[in-house]
C-alpha positions in Angstrom: 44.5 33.8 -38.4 43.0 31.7 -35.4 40.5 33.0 -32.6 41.1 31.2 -29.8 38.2 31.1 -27.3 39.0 31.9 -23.5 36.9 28.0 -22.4 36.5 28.9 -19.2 34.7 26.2 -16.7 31.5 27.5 -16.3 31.0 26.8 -20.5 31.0 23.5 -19.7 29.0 23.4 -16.5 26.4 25.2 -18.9 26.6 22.8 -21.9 26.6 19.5 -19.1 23.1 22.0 -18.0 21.5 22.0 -21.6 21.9 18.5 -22.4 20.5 17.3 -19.1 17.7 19.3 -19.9 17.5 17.9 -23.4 17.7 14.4 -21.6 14.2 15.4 -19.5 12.4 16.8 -22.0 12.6 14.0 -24.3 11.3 11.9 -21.9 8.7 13.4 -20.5 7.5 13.7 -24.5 8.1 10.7 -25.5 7.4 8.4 -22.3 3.8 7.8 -24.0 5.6 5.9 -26.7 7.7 3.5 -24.1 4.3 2.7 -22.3 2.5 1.8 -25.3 0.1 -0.3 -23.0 -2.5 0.8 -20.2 -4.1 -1.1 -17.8 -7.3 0.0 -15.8 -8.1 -1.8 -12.7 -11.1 -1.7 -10.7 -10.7 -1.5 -6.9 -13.5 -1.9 -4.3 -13.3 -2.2 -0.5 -16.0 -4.1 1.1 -16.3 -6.2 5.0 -12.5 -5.5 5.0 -11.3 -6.4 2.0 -10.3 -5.9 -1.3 -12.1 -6.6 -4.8 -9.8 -6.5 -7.8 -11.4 -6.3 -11.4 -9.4 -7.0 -14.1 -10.4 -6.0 -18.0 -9.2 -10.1 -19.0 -6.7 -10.4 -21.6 -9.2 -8.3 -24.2 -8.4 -5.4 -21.7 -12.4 -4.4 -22.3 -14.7 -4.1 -18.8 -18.0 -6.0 -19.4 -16.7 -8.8 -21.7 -17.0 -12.4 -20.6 -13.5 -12.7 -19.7 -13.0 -10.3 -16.9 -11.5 -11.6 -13.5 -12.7 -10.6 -10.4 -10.6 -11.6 -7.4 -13.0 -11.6 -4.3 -10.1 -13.4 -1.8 -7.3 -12.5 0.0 -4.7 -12.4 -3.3 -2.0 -10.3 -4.2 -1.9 -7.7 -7.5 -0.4 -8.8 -10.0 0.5 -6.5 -13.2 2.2 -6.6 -16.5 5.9 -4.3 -16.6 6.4 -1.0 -19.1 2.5 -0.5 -18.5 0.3 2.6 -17.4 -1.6 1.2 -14.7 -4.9 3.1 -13.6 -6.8 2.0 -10.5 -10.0 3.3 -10.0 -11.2 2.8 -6.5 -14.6 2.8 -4.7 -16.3 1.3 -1.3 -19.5 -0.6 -0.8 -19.7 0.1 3.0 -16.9 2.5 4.2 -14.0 4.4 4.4 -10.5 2.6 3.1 -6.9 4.2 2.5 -4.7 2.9 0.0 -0.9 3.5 0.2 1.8 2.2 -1.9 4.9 3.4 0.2 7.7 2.8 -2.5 5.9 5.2 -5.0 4.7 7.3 -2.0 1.3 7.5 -3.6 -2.0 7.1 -1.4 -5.9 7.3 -2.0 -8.6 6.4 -0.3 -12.2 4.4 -1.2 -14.9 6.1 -0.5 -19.2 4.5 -0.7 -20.8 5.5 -4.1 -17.3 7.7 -5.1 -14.8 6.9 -7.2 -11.1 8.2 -7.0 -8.0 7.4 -9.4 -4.6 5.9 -8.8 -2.2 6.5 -11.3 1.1 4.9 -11.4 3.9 3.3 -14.6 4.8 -0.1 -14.1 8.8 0.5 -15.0 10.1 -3.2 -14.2 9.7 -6.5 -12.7 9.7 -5.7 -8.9 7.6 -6.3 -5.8 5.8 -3.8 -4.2 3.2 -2.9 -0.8 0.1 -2.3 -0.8 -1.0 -1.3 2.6 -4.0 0.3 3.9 -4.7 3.5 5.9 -5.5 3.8 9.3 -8.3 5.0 8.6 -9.6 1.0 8.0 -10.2 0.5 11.2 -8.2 -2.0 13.6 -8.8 -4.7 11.0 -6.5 -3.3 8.5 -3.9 -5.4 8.3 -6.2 -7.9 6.6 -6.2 -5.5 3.8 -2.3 -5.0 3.1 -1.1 -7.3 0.0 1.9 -7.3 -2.2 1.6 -5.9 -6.1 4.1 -8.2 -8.1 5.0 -6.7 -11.4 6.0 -9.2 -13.8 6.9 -10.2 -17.4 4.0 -9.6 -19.8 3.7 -13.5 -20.3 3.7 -14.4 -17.0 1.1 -12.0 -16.4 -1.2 -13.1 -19.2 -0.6 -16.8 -17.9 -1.7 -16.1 -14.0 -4.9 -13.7 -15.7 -5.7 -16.8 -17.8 -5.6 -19.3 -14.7 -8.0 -16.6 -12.9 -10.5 -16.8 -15.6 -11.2 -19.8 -15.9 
């Protein structure tokens, strides 16, 4: 004796349902494992322009090999990489946006604020500032290039020298 079930087409629509949520959820647990590396950069806006710090290739603030970029450069950052900027002001107010992940913060004197963002793969993006900068602010925008890891690690070791 056979039981047939009746496999009507909402069964399906409900299975398709449970494995895309299967899909998500494995992700958003186990995203941490396919951004093993972090990356904490130190933003400051001062006489309309921007101060990256980078940790050097020991990814430690304070060691002897950290880069500081005071000129008119673009970001450059490593791919499959948390990327943390933490930004600050020495004399005023500055906005940050990055349109393509629609993400924006601003600087602020003697505050700091975070900007947190995954590096997925090698791309170009903008980073443009606010109105709020004043009618200088085009002197602030600059382009992040995410890159391989050992072109990255090449360009930080040119910068710290």
């Amino acid at each position: 004796m056979t039981i047939k079930i009746n496999s009507s087409g909402w069964s399906k629509w409900i299975f398709l349902f449970i494995l895309i949520e299967i899909c998500i959820l494995s992700f958003l647990l186990f995203k941490d494992f396919i951004f093993k590396k972090s990356l904490q950069i130190q933003f400051a806006g001062e006489n309309s322009n921007w101060i990256f710090k980078y940790p050097g290739l020991d990814n430690q603030f304070g060691s002897e090999d950290d880069v500081i970029i005071y000129k008119v450069e673009d970001l450059h950052l490593p791919e499959k990489t948390k990327v943390s900027m933490v930004l600050t002001s020495y004399d005023k107010l500055y906005c940050l946006k990055i349109p393509e992940l629609e993400q924006t913060e601003v600087a602020v004197p003697n505050m700091e604020f975070k900007l947190s963002f995954d590096t997925r793969k090698r791309k170009q993006l903008s980073l443009i500032a606010g109105d709020m900068c004043g009618p200088d602010q085009s002197s602030l925008n600059r382009a992040i290039i995410i890159e391989d890891e050992e072109k990255y690690e090449k360009w930080l070791r040119t910068k710290s020298e």
